[in-house]
Phi, psi and omega in degrees: 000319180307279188295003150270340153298277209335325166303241293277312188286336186283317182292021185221003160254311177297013165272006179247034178227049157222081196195118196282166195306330192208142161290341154270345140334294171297345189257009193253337210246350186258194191275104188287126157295164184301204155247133251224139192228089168247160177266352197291218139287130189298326179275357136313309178288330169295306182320302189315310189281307176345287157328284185331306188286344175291338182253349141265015144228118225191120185285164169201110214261146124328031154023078154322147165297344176275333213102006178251193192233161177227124191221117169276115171245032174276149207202145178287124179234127184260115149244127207225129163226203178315338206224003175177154150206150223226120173246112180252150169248142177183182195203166159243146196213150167336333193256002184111154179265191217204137189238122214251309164202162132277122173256102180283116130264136181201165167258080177276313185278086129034283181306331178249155167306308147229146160270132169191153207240156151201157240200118228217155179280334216173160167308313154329331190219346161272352172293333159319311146022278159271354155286323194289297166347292162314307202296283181315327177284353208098344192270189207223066171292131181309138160293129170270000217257000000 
């Protein structure tokens, strides 16, 4: 009975590290999306995805009925050069920080105007996916989170 507490207690404190540590870590160790052949312009498909993701992750508190807070810090981090740009979600945590999914735009492929992959820490965040998609053609997608 002990060492079946103690498992419980450890997965259930070692449940706010499990999401990794760096953006290569996330991008060697998380879930890829396919890779999406759009036709619009990239920096439309930047704009676009951008929006979504400011708008459905965002930081944000909560107001407890006790009287505490509840504090979401996941937060948009965009790095854009010539040849791709990477929308990182990640947060800083007690434990360092966690990095939750990445989205690549890029002209990699030759056949499309842009391309573009993101690449999710989890099911949480890999269900984003066909929105992030939705997002990128122009349409106005529901947040799942």
């Amino acid at each position: 009975m002990y060492k079946k507490f103690t498992g419980i207690v450890f997965l259930l404190l070692s449940g706010c590290s499990l999401h990794p540590y760096t953006k290569d870590e996330l991008l060697n160790t998380g879930v890829t999306s396919p890779e999406y052949c759009l036709t619009q312009e990239r920096a439309e498909v930047e704009k676009r995805v951008q929006s979504y993701l400011n708008h459905c992750f965002h930081p944000q508190v909560t107001e407890l009925t006790t009287g505490g807070r509840l504090v979401n810090t996941i937060q948009l981090k965009v790095d854009s050069n010539a040849d791709r740009s990477d929308m990182v979600l990640w947060a800083p945590t007690i434990y360092g920080s966690q990095f939750y999914m990445n989205v690549i735009v890029s002209e990699k492929n030759p056949a499309c105007k842009t391309t573009m992959t993101a690449v999710a820490s989890g099911w949480a965040f890999e269900r984003n996916f066909p929105k992030i998609l939705e997002s990128a053609k122009g349409e106005d997608p529901w947040c799942p989170l």
